[in-house]
Each structure stands twice: as C-alpha cells, then as structure tokens.
C-alpha positions in Angstrom: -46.5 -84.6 -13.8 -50.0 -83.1 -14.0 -48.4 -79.3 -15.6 -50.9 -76.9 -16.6 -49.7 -76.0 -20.5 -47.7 -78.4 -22.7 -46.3 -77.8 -26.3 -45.5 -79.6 -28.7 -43.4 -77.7 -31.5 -42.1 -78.6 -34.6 -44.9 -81.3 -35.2 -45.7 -83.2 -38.4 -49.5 -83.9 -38.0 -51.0 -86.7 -39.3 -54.6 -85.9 -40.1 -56.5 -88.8 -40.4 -59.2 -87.7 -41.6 -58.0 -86.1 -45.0 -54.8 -89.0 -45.0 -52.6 -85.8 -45.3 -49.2 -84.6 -43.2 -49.5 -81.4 -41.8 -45.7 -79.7 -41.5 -44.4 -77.4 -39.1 -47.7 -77.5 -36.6 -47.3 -76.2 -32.6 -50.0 -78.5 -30.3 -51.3 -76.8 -27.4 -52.1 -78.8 -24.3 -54.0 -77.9 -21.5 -54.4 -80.5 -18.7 -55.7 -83.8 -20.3 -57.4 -81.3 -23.4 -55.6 -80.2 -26.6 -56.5 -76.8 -27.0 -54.9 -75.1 -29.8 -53.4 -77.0 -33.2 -52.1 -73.9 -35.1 -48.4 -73.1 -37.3 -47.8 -70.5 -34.8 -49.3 -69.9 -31.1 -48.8 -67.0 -29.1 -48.3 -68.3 -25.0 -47.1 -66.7 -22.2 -46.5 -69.3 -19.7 -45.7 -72.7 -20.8 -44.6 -75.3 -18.2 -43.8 -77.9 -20.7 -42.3 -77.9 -24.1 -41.6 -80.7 -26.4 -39.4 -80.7 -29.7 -40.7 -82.9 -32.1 -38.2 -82.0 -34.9 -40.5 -82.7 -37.6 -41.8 -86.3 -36.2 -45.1 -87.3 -37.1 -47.7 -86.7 -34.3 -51.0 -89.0 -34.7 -53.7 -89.5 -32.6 -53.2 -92.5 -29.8 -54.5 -95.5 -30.8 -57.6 -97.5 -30.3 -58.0 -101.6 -30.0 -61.4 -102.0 -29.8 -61.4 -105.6 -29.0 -59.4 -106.7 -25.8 -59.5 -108.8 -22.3 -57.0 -106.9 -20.2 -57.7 -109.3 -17.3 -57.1 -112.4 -20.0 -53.6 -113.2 -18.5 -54.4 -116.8 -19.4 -56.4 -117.9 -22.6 -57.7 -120.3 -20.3 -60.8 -118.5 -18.8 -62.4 -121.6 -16.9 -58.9 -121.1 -14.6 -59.5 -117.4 -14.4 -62.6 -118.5 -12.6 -60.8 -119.9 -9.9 -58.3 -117.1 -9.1 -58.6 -114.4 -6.7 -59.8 -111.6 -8.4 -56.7 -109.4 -6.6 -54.2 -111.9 -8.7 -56.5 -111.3 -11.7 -55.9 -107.5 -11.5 -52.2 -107.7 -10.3 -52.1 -109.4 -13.4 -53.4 -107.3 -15.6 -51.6 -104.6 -14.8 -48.8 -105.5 -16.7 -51.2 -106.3 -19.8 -52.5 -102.7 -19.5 -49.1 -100.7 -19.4 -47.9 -103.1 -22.4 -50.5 -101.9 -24.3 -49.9 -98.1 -23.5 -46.3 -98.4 -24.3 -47.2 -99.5 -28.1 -49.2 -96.3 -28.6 -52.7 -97.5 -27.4 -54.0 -94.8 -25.7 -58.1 -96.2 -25.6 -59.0 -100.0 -25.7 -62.7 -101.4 -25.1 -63.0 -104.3 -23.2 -64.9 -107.2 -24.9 -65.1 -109.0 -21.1 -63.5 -108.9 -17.4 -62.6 -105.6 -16.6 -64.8 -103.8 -14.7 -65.5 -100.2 -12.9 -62.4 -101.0 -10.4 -60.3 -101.0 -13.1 -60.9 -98.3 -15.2 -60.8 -96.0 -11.6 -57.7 -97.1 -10.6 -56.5 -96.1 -14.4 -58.2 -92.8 -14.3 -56.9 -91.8 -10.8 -52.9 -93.0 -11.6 -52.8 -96.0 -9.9 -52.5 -98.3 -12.6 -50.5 -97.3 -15.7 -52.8 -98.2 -18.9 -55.0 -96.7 -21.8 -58.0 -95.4 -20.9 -60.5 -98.2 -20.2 -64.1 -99.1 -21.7 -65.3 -102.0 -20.3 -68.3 -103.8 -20.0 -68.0 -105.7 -16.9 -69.2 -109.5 -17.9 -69.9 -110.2 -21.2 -73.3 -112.0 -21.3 -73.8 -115.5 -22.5 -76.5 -118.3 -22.6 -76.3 -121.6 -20.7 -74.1 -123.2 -22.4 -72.8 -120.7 -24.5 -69.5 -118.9 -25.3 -69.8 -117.5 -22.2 -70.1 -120.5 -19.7 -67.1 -122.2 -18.6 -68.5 -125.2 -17.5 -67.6 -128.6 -18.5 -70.6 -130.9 -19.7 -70.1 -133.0 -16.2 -69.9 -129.6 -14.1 -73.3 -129.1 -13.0 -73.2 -126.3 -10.3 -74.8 -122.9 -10.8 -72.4 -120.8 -12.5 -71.1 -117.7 -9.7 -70.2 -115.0 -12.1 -69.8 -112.4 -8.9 -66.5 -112.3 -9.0 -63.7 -113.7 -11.5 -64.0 -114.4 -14.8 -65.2 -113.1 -18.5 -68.5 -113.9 -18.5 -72.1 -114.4 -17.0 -74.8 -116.9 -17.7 -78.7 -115.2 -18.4 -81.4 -117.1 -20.2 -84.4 -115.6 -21.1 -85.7 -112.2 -21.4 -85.9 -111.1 -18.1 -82.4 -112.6 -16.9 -80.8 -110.8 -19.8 -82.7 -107.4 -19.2 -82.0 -107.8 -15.3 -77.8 -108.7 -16.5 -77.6 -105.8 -18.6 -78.9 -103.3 -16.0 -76.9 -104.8 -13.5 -73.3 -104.3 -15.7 -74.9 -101.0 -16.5 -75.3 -100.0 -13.3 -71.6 -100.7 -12.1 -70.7 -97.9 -14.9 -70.7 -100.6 -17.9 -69.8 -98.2 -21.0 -71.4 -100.9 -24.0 -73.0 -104.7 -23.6 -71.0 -107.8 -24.7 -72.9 -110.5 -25.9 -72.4 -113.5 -27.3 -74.7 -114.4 -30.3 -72.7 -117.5 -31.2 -70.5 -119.8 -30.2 -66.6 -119.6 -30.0 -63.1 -121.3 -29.7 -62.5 -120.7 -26.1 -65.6 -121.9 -24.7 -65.6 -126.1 -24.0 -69.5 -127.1 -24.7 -70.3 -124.9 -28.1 -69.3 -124.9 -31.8 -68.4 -122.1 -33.8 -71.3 -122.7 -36.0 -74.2 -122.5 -33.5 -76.1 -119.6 -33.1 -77.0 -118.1 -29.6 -79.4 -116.6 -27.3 -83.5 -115.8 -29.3 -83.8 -112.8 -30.7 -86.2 -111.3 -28.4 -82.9 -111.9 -25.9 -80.9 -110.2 -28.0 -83.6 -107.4 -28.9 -84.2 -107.4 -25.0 -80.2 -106.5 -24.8 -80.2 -103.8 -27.1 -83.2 -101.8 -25.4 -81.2 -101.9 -22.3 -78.3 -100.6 -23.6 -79.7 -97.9 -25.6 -82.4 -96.8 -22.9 -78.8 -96.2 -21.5 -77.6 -94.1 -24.3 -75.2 -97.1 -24.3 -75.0 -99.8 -27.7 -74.3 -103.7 -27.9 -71.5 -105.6 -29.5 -72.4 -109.5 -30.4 -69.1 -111.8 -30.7 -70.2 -113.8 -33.8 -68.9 -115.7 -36.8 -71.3 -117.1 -38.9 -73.3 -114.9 -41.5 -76.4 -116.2 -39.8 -75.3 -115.3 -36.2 -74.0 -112.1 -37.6 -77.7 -111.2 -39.3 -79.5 -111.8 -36.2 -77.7 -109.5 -34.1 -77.8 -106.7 -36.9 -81.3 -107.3 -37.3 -81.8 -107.2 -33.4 -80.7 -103.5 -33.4 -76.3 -104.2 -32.3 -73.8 -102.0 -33.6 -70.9 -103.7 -33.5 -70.0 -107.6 -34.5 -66.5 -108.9 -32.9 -64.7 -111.3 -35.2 -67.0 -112.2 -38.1 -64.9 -114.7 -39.9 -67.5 -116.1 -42.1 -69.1 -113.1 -42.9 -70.6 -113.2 -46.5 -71.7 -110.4 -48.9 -75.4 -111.0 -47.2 -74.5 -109.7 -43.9 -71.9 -107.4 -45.5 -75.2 -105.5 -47.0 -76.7 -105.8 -43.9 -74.1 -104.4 -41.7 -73.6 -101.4 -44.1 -77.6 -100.9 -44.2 -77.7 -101.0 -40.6 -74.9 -98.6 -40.2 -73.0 -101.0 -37.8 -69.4 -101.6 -37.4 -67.3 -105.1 -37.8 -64.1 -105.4 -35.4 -62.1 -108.5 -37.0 -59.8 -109.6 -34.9 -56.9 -111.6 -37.0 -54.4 -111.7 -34.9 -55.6 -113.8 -32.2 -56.4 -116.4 -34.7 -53.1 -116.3 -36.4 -51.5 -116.7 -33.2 -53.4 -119.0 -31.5 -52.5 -122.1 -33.2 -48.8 -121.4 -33.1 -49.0 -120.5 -29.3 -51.8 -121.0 -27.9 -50.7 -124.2 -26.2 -47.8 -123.2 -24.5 -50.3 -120.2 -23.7 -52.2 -122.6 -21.5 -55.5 -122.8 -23.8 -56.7 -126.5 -24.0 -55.7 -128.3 -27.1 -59.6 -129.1 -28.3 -60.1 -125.5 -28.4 -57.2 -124.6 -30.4 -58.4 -127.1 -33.1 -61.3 -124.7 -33.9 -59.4 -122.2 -35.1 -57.7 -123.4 -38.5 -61.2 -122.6 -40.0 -62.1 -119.1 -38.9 -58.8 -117.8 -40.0 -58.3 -119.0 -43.5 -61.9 -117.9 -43.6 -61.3 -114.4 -42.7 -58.1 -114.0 -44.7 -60.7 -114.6 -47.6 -64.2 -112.8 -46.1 -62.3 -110.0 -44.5 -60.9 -108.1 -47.9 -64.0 -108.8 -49.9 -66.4 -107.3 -47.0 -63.7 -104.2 -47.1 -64.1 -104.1 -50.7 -67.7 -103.9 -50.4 -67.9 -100.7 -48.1 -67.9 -102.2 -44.5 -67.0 -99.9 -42.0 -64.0 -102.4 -40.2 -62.6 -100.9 -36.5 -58.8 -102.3 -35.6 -59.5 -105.2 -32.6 -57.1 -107.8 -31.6 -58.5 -110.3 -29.0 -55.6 -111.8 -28.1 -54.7 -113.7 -24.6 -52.4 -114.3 -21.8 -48.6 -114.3 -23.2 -50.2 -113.6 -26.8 -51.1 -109.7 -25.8 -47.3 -108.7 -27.3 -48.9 -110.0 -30.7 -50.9 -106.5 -30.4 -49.4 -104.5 -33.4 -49.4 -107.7 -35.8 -52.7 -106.8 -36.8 -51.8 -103.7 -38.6 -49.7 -106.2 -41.3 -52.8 -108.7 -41.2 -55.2 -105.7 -42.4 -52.6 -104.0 -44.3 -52.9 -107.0 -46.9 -56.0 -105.5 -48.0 -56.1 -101.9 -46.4 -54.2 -99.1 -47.7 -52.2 -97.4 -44.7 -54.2 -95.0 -44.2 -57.2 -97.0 -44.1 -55.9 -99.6 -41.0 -54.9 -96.3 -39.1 -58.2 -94.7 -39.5 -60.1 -98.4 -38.3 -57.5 -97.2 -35.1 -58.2 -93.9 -34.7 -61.2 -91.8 -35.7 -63.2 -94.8 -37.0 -62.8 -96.2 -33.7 -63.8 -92.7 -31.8 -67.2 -93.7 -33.8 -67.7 -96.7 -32.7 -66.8 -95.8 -29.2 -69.8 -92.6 -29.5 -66.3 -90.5 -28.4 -66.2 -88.5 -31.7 -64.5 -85.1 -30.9 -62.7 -86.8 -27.4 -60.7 -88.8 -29.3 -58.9 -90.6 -32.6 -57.9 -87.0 -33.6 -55.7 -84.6 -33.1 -58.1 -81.2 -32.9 -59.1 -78.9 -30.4 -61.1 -80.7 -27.5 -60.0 -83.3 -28.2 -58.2 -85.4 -25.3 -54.6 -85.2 -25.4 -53.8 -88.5 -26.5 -50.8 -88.0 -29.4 -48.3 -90.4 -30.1 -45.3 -89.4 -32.3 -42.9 -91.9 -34.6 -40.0 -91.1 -36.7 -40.8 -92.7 -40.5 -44.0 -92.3 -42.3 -47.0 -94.4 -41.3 -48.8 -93.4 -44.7 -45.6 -95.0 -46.1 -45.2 -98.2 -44.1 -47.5 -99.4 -41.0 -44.2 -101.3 -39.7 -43.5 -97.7 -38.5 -46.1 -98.7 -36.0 -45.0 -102.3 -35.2 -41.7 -101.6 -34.1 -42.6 -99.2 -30.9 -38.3 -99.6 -29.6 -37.6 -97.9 -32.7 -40.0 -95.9 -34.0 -42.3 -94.8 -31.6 -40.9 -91.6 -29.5 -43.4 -90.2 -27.5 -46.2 -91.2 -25.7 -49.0 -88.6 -24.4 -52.1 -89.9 -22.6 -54.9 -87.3 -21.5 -52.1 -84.7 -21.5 -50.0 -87.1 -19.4 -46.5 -87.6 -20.7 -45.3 -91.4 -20.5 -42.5 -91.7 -23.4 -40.6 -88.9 -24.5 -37.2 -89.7 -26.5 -37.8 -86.8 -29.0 
C-alpha cells in the first residue's frame, strides 16, 4: 500500500560512501522519497512503522547490465515469439530480481517503454527499469541474428534484442527512433560477441564516425552510450568515440585502462554470465558453437579484471546473464570480491552505479531525496558479501520507491 509516511526505526545504516555503519538511525519516508535520515525524528502522524532492531539498511541495489526479456540465451528464437509471451516471460525475470534486493537494473537490450510503464504503474512487480529499447548492431554484427544462409531483411519492429543500422545516417535515424520511444541510454555493439552466429569475439564493429554519429545522438539527448566490447582495440574506439560506458571488456589491457580512466568512463564486467555459461548454457538452450567462445573471455577477465581495478578503473556491478541463468544474479559479488574489498563491490552496486546511471541524489544512497529504495539484511556486508547472496536468509526487507515488498523484520 501506497501510505503517506513510513519509518524505519532502529536502523543500522550503511553509508556507502564513507564505508561506515551508522547505529541507532530513524528513516523517514514520504511516498516513494526518503525525507529525513536523523537519530531522532519528531512525527505526528505515521501510517507505517518498521522495526529494524539494529539490521543493516543499504541502499537497493543496482545491475547495470541485464536482458529482462532474455528468457532464453537463444535470441535468434526470441525473434520468433510473440512479443506478449516475451513479456509474460519476463515478468518472472523481473520480480526475481527485486526479491534479491535489486531495486534499479539497466537494460543492455529488449525492454522497452511498455515495460518500464507497466513497472512504474504496479502492474508488473520488478526494479525500476532503464532500458534502451534495441541495442544497435551492424549487419552482421553482435546484434544480427541471422544465419549466413538467411538472407531476408532483418524486422527488428517487434521481438528481439537488437536492430541492424549501417552507416551514418541509419545509426543516427536508430538512435532517435529508440530515443523517441523514451530510450534512457544507447546500446551499441562495437564488437563482436558469443551469442551472435556470424561474428568473432575479436572483430571490431561499426566506423567510428557510426559510433561518433551514436554518441551525438545520445547526448544532444542529454542521454550517453554504452558499447558491448571485449578487445582493447574495440574498447579504445568507443572511448575515443566519446561512450561512457564499455559492457564486458574481458581483454581489456593497461592501454585502454588509461584511456577509460582519462576519459572518465565506466567499465561494467560482467563475470558471471561467463562463468555460467559453459556449465549451463546448453541445457539453457544457447547453441553449442556459441558456448565454445567463452572459455577465453573468462580466464581472461579473471586476469584483466583485478589489474584494471588495481589501476584506478571505475568498475559498475553488471551480470548479463540469460534465460534459466538469471538466479546466477548475486554470484557476481564473490567473482568481484576476489579482488574488491566489500565495500568496494557494494559501492560498483550502489552509488557508483547512480553515476553511471546520471541518477546521483535519486538513488544508490540512503539520504534525503533520495528514492526510497533500502534493503535491510541481518550480518554485516562490510564483513562478508555472502550476506548478500543468500537473500532466504539474510535479506529482511525489501522497499522499492517507498513501496514495501519484503518485510520479515
């Protein structure tokens, strides 16, 4: 229910950005807005209250990297489905994720302006959703699903993760078209990828004056691109083409690390899908010659991925993973806590993400303005991220824009 004033008493508070806890702290809620984080409030009418009895209350987590339409990791299928069963779907994917304590997710593909309404307006139960309708590809790229004997002009109007644009003006007319329909960033895909059938890894994609082309757009929209890319010289292009944000970057070197900390962009790893892939993609649905292109990119970012960190590269907490592989979501905070302190993989979850968003102040914090969006857990994240990988029996309560949806305080 929709009350007017929560509180939350007796709160722990983690505050991210100083790493400290924060005893004995009274939240004050006020529709989908915190409006008061003091030891003591003074209120007169409170239609809500909550115990926490000393639990820790963090801010609700970010995944910065996710398909929530991706009930299959085989997208050329998704093409062929209604896009009705696509979203019945995902509806399930979306509540999943809300339930483990992720309270924002960006979509890196697929969902769309339908979506995001029907989450906003309580007809689907999910995080809030940032989406950038279809992610844009070259012919022939990560993006296009076609087999090398399938000829026909790729319809992107409906189903599916992607859309096929070559050449300046295609990509300029693509972006304003997903910008249009409410598109909050621009996917694209700078190289090529292990669940596309006609590109390597290895290969660069789309010229830079596409890519450039793709970045004016977005920002003459106030708006920013993210380039899915793995090699250093994929990576470099993008960066120098004015994106903020690189998904995955497995081979990323200590070249493009300078680069990406020059360029004050972001890298979103995502380990998790490529630790699972291999041991489920297959029964997952995702075609066997596909799979086989992922042994490299993850012993490669098990190496590139602590050394970029070491370096100063600002990393965001993404997970990419697919169909049955979404409950996979929280083993990325024991990938990055290999080489992340705690406090440091939260952060890439929380207010490192609200960067990266442009949502500083609305969210990854627990502050004044803020949103409401506070999770609580009994045990100390600082201590032990597991705290957050067991949501049964850690995690207590669940508050979305001031919306309760777990309480077991």
């Amino acid at each position: 229910l929709m009350s007017e004033i929560k509180l939350l008493k007796n709160a722990t508070i983690l505050d991210v950005e100083a790493g400290d806890l924060v005893e004995g702290m009274s939240i004050v809620i006020k529709k989908d807005r915190i409006v008061e984080v003091e030891k003591k409030v003074n209120l007169q009418k409170i239609d809500h209250q909550i115990d926490l009895n000393g639990k820790i209350a963090l801010p609700g987590l970010c995944d910065a990297h996710v398909h929530v339409i991706a009930s299959t990791p085989n997208f050329a299928e998704i093409e062929r489905w209604s896009p009705v069963f696509t979203t019945a779907r995902a509806m399930r994917i979306l509540k999943n994720m809300l339930m483990r304590g992720f309270t924002t997710v960006r979509d890196a593909g697929g969902a769309d302006f339908g979506l995001a309404r029907a989450i906003d307006e309580g007809f689907a139960t999910g995080p809030r959703l940032l989406f950038c309708g279809k992610a844009l590809s070259q012919t022939g790229g990560h993006g296009d699903m076609r087999g090398p004997g399938e000829n026909f002009e790729s319809c992107f109007c409906c189903a599916g993760l992607g859309r096929v644009c070559d050449g300046v003006s295609e990509v300029r007319k693509a972006c304003r078209d997903e910008i249009r329909k409410g598109a909050t960033h621009i996917k694209i895909m700078a190289s090529g990828g292990v669940a596309s059938p006609t590109d390597r890894i290895s290969s660069s994609q789309f010229s830079l004056e596409e890519i450039a082309a793709a970045v004016e757009e977005a920002e003459n929209a106030n708006l920013y691109v993210l380039a899915h890319a793995y090699l250093p010289k994929s990576i470099s292009r993008a960066l120098n083409c004015g994106v903020r944000s690189i998904e995955h970057g497995n081979m990323i070197d200590a070249k493009a690390s300078s680069l990406l900390i020059e360029k004050n962009a972001f890298l979103v790893p995502t380990m998790s899908t490529h630790e699972i892939l291999p041991l489920e993609g297959l029964k997952a649905g995702m075609p066997a010659d596909m799979i086989e292109k992922v042994a490299a990119v993850t012993e490669a970012g098990k190496i590139n991925f602590p050394n970029a960190w070491k370096q100063g590269v600002r990393m965001v907490f993404g997970t990419d993973l697919l169909g049955t592989m979404h409950e996979h979501q929280l083993l990325e905070f024991a990938l990055r806590g290999e080489f992340q302190k705690p406090i440091d993989v939260i952060r890439s979850a929380t207010n490192v993400a609200a960067e990266l968003f442009q949502m500083t102040g609305d969210i990854g914090q627990i502050k004044p303005g803020a949103f409401a969006d506070i999770i609580a857990v009994t045990g100390n994240p600082l201590e032990d991220l597991g705290v957050l990988q067991n949501p049964d029996k850690f995690l207590k309560m669940i508050i979305k824009a001031g919306i309760v949806f777990k309480n077991e305080t």
